[in-house]
N, C-alpha and C positions, 0 to 999 in steps of 0.2 A: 504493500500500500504506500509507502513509503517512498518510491521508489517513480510511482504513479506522479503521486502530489509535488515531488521533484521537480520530472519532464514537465507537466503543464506547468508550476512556476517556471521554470528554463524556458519553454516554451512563449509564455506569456511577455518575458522580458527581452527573449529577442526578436519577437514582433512588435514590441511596443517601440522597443531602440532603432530597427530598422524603419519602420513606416515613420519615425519622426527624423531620423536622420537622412532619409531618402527626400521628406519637406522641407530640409536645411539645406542639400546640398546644391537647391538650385540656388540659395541664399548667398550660401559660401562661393560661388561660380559669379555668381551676377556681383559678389565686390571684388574678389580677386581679379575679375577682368576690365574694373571700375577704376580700379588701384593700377594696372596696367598703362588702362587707357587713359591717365590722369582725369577721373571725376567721379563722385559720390557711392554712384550705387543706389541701393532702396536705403533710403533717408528716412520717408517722410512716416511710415504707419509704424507706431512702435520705436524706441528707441535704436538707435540707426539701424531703425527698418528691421529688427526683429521679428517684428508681426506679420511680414510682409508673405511668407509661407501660408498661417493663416487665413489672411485676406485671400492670397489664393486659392485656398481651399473653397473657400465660402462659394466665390465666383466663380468658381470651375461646377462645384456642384448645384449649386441657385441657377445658372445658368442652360436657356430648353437646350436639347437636345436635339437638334436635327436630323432627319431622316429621310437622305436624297431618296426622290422616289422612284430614281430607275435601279437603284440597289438590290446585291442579294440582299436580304436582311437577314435571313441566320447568318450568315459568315461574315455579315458586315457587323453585327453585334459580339462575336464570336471570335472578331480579333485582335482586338482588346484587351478582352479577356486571358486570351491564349498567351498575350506575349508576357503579359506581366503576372500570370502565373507561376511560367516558363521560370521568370527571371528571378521572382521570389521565393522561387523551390529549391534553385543552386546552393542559396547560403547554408541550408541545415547541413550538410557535410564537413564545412567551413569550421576546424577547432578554436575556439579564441583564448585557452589555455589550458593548462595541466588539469589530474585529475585533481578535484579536489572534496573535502568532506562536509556535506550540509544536513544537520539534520540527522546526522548519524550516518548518511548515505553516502557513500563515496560514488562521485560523479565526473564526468567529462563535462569541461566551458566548453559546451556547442550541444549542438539540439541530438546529432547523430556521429556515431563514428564506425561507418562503411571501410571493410577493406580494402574497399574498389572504389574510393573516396574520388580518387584521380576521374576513373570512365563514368563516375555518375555526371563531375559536372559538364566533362566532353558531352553525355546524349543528348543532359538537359539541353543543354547552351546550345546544341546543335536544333534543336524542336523550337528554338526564337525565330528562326528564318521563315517560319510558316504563318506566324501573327502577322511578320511583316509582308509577306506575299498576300494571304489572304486580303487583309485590309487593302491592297492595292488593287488587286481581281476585284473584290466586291463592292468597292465602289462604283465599279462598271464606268468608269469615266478614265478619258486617254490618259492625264496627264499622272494621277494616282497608280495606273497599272503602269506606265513607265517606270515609275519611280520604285513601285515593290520588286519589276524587273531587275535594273540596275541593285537594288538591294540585295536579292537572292543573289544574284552573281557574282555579288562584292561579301558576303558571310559564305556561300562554300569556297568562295577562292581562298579565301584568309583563313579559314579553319584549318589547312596541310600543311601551311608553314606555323601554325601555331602548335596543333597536335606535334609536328616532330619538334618544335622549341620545348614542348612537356617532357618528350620523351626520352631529350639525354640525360637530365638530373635524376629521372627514375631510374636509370639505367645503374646509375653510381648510387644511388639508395636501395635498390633491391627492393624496392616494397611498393605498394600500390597506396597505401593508409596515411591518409595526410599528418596525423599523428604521429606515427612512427617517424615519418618523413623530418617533422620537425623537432622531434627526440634526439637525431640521431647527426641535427646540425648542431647539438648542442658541446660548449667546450671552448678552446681558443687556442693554435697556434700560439708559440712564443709567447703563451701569456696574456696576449692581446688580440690579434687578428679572430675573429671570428668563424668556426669549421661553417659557415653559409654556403651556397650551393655556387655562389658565384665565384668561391675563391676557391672551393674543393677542389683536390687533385680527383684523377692525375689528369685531368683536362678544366679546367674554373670555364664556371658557364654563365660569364658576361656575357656572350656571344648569344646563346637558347635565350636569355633575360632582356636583350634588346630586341631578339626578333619575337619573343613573347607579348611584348609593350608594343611593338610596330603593330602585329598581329590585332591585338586586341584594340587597339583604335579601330580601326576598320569594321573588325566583329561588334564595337559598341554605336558603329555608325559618328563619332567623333570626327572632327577637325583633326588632320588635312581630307581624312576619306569620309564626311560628311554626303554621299553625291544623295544617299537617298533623300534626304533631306535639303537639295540643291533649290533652295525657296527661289534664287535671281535663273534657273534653267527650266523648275518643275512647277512654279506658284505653291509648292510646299510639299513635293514628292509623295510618298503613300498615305498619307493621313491629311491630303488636301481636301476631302470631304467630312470629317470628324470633328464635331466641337464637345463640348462641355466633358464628360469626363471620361467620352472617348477620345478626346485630343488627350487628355493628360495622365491615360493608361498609357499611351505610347511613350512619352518622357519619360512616366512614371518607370515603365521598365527597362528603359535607359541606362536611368541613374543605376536602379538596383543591376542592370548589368557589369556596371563600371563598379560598381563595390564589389562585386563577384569577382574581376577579372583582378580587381588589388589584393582581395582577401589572398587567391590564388599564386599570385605573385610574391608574396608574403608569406608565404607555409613553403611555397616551393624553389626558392630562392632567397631571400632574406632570412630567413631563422624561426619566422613565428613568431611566437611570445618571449624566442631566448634574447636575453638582453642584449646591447652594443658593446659592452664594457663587462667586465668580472663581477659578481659582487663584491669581490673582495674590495674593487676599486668604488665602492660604493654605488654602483647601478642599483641599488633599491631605493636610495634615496634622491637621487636624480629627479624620481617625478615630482616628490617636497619641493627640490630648489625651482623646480622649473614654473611650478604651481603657486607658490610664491612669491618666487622673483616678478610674475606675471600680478597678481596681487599687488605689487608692490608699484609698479609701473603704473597700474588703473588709479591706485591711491593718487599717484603722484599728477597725473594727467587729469581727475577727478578736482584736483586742491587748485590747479593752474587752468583752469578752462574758460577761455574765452566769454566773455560776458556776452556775444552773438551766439553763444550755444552754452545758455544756463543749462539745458538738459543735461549736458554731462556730467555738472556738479553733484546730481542725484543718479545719474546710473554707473556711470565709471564706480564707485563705491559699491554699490550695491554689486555689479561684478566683482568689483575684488575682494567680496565676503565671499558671494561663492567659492572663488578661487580658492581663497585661503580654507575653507570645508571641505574642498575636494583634497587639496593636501593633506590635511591633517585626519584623512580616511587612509591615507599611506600610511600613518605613524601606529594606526592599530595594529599590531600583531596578528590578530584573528583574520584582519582585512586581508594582510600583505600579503596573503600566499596567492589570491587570488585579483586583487588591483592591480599588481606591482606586474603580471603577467599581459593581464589586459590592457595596460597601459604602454607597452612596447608592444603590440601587436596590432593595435591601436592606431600607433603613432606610426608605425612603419605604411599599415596601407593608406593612413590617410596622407604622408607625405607622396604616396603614388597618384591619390586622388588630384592631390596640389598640380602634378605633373600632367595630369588630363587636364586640367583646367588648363594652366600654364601653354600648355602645347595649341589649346584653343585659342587662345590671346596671342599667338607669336604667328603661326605660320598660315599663310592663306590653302586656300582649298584646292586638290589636286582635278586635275581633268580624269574624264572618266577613261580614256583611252590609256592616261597614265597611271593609272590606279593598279588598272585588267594588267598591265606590261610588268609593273614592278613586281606585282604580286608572282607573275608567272616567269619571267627572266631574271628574277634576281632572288627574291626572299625566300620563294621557293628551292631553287637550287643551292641555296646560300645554308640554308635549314637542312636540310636534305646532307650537305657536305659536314655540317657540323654534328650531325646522328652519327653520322659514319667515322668523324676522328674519335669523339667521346667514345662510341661504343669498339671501337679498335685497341683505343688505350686500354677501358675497363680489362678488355680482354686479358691482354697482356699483363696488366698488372694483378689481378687476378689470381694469374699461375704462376 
């Protein structure tokens, strides 16, 4: 029973951290590329624009729904649904730390742990390109089937060069179990360097980690290979007839794709929850100073703020009590077996999320001809040669 009441709390907490995090990250996106482009951002609802997720919400769902009338309507209602289920079901495989003891129960941080952790989220993540085709057929309108065309043919192309980017570091793990996987980065060269999958011998798979991030831009439909979503080619590609919150299922599982494809990048490549540093060298407390320090900064910004923005006098402060809360959740003993993990695992994908954002504020968008080219004259054969060194090495060293 025990055991039960566990999984649905577990359960309850990473649907409730996902569906609010998945409403923040367009938040985080629209300043980080506000911050880029020198200007504000959502300002105005909520203290700098905090609320602005909300508002969204409201108005995506208050908002009718329209229903072209020369549409299928099962598969035009149907896929929607399809993609952002698709994208919401990858994460339960995803560990976000050790086991640990609640309750008396000794449990896994993550909803499930599959041996086959690796090919469950390969089939999910492969059954998205069916939301995004559907919707583009069922609209029954040219410019919407263009755009699900171009899409289907830019996620199978990108899927062969990603699948063999997964499949040298498993090669050098031996295991299929995302867990084990990140067990087994666990320790440090000399003390310091981290055994992470990028720097492992007897081949470091920088190389799998950069065509893994090429890759999965593409498979999340992101900037530079945004083409499904070419608004100045297509007037807004497969979901040109979608409003209300069939328009914002389709972001909707966007985003959660893009957290999928960092979680991923993060357990099989970076380390997981293993820290940066030793504990010895004090990596448990790293998140105090860092939680803090940031505390400390709000105060300071809070005390100095422009008399054209009294608002910050009262919110800068009031974040920086959060802040200082969340740190001093580090300093419990009982806490830290299970923050101190979460908190590097955390930090690690969301600095990949930073780099999807980031990559969308820098580079303009690819043509479709050079999308189809690169994928197939270069990342693919590029993928392809680097299976083949990793798995030659393993060999050898091996025996």
């Amino acid at each position: 029973m025990n055991f039960f009441i566990v999984s649905l709390i577990k359960t309850g907490l990473v649907a409730f951290a996902l569906l609010t995090t998945l409403a923040y990250l367009q938040w985080i996106e629209r300043k980080v590329l506000a911050h880029i482009q020198l200007r504000p951002g959502p300002y105005r609802v909520g203290p700098h624009g905090l609320l602005q997720p909300l508002a969204d919400v409201i108005k995506l769902v208050t908002k009718e729904g329209i229903l072209p009338p020369q549409a299928h309507t099962f598969f035009y209602l149907l896929a929607p649904i399809l993609a952002v289920s698709v994208a919401l079901t990858a994460i339960v495989v995803i560990p976000f730390g050790p086991e640990v003891t609640v309750f008396g129960v000794t449990t896994n941080m993550g909803l499930a742990d599959l041996n086959i952790g690796i090919l469950f989220i390969l089939a999910i993540s492969s059954l998205g390109v069916y939301g995004v085709a559907l919707g583009g057929w069922a609209s029954n309108s040219k410019y919407p089937l263009l755009g699900g065309l171009r899409s289907s043919a830019q996620m199978i192309s990108y899927e062969l060069p990603l699948a063999l980017a997964l499949a040298a570091p498993l090669l050098i793990m031996n295991t299929l179990n995302f867990r084990e996987i990140t067990v087994l980065q666990g320790g440090y060269w000399l003390g310091f360097i981290p055994k992470w999958n990028i720097f492992a011998g007897p081949f470091p798979q920088i190389f799998s980690f950069i065509i893994f991030l090429i890759a999965s831009f593409a498979e999340t439909n992101r900037v530079p290979f945004d083409l499904p979503e070419a608004e100045s080619e297509l007037v807004g590609g497969f979901h040109t007839e979608y409003s209300s919150m069939g328009f914002a299922s389709f972001f909707m599982a966007e985003y959660a794709n893009i957290l999928t494809v960092c979680c991923v990048g993060t357990v099989l490549f970076l380390g997981g929850w293993q820290p940066l540093w030793p504990a010895a060298y004090g990596s448990d407390f790293a998140p105090v100073v860092i939680l803090f320090g940031s505390a400390a900064i709000l105060f300071f910004h809070g005390a100095n703020a422009l008399k054209s923005r009294l608002w910050d006098r009262f919110s800068f402060p009031v974040f920086g009590v959060v802040f200082l809360i969340l740190g001093a959740l580090f300093l419990v003993p009982v806490l830290k077996p299970v923050v101190v993990p979460l908190f590097w695992f955390l930090s690690k994908s969301l600095f990949l999320v930073f780099v999807f954002i980031w990559i969308r504020g820098t580079l303009p968008r690819f043509r479709y001809d050079q999308l189809m080219r690169f994928a197939w004259t270069f990342l693919f054969p590029v993928a392809v040669v680097n299976l083949l060194v990793t798995s030659f090495l393993v060999a050898i060293t091996s025996n």
